[in-house]
N, C-alpha and C positions, 0 to 999 in steps of 0.2 A: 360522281361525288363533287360538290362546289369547293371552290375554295379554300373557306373555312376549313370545316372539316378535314381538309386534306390536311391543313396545316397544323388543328390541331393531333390527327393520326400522327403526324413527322415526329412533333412534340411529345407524344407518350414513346412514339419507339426510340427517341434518341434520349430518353427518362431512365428506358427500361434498358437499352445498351449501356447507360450509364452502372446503371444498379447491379446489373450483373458484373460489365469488368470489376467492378469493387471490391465484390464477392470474390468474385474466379481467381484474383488477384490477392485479397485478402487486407486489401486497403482500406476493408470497409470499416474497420475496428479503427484504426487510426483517422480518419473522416471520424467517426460516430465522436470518436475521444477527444478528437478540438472540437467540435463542436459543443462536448460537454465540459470545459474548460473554459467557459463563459459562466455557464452556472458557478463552478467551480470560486469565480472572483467575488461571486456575491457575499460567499460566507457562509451561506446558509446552513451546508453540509457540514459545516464543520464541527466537529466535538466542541461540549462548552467546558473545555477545559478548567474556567473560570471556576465553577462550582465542583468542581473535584479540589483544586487548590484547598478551596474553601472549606470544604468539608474535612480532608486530610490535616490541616491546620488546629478543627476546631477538637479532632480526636487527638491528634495530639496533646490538645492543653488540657483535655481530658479525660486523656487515661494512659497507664504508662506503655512506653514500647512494645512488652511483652503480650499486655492486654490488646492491643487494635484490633480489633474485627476486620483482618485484611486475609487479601487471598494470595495464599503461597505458591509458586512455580513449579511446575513441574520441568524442570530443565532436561528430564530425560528426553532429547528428541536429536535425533543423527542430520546433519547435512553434509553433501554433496558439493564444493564447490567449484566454479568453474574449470579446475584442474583435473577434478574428480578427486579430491583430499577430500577424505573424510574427517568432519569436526563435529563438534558437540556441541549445543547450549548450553551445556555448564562450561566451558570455555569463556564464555563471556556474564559470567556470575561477578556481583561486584560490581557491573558497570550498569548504565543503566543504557534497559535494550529498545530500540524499535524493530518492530519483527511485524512483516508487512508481509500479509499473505495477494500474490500477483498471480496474471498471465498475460500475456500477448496477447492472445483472441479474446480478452477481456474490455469493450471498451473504456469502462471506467476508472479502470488498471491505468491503463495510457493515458487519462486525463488527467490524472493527479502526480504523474510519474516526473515530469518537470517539477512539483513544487516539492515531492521528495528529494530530487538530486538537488536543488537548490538547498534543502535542511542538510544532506549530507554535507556539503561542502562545507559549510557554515560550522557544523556541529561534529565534523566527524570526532575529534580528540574526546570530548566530552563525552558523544553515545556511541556506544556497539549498533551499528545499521545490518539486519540480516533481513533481506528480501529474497523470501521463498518462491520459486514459483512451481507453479502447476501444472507447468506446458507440458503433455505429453513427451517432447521430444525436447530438452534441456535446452541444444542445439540452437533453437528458435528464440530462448531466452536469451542467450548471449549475445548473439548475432543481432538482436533486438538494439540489446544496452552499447554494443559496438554501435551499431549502425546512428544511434542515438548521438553517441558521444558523452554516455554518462559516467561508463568507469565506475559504477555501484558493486557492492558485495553482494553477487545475486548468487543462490543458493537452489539446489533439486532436494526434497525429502531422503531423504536416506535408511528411513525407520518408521513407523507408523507413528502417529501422531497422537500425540498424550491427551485425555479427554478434550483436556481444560480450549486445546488450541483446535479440536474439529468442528471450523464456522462452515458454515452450510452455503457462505456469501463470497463474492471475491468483488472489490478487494476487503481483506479485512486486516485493521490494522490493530498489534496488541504493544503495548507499554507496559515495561516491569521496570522498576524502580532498582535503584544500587543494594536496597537490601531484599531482593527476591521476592517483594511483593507486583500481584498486577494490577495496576494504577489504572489501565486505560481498555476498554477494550471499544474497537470504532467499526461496524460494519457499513461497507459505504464506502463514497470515496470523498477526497476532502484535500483541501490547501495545506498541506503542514509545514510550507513555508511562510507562514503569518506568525506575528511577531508573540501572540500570545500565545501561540503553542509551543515556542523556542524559550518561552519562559518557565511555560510548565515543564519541558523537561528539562532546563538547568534546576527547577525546583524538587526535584528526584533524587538528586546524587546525594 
């Protein structure tokens, strides 16, 4: 075998040593997720918030409260939080919700999971933040948001889940408004620390 070759064999095996400890290790979700955190800056992903405002604005001025062709919550749904206290989504009825369905072994979960904790900080007095996640083992999820350094209200299912909130995607992210309608529903992952999503939900309450 010349040279070459040899060098490039070195270069796939230490590719492929690479790509497995990642796996083995479980690193490879958080690799995948900064790396998709580039896209993430572009914007692209992002809800267009903009024309929700706009829309919700124009039914308003034309037609009254009772009338809006809006969609009602079904707040019947149990959480689990990291204590293991069980709460409700009607607990947080009146306020307006972000309810962010996550996992760990998600990478797109972890790509957008800084520009959430960034909205949290910012927002928390304002919105009710309930980040569900999906990890088989709860365990995984805190130890996550510890290891992170976020301190977010992360949450385990506790009940089965009401039609309205069974997305087929993760992450998916839903917004209800202070009077129990849902404003927002985002499959995908996205920046929701940009300034015009901090708008649209002060534009909720």
């Amino acid at each position: 075998m010349d040279k070459k070759k040899k060098k490039t064999w070195i270069q796939y095996g230490i590719f492929a040593a690479v790509v497995i400890f990642l796996y083995t290790t479980g690193l490879h979700t958080e690799v995948i997720g900064y790396a998709q955190r580039g896209l993430l800056a572009t914007g692209f992903m992002n809800p267009d918030v903009t024309e929700i405002v706009q829309a919700r604005n124009e039914e308003s001025t034309n037609a009254s409260v009772e009338n809006l062709n809006q969609t009602k919550v079904d707040f019947n749904l149990k959480l689990a939080d990291r204590d293991d206290n069980i709460h409700s989504l009607e607990e947080f009825r009146g306020k307006v919700i972000f309810l962010n369905f996550w996992a760990t072994w998600c990478p797109p979960c972890v790509a957008e999971m800084p520009g959430i904790d960034k909205l949290h900080e910012q927002m928390d007095n304002d919105v009710a933040f309930v980040l569900l996640s999906f990890d088989e083992d709860f365990e995984k999820a805190k130890a996550f948001d510890k290891r992170k350094g976020y301190n977010l209200p992360i949450y385990a299912p506790a009940s089965n889940l009401p039609t309205m909130f069974q997305s087929s995607a993760l992450p998916t992210t839903y917004v209800i408004d202070a009077k129990g309608n849902l404003a927002l529903t985002h499959m995908g992952m996205a920046n929701y620390s940009d300034p015009e999503f901090k708008k649209f939900l002060i534009s909720l309450k």
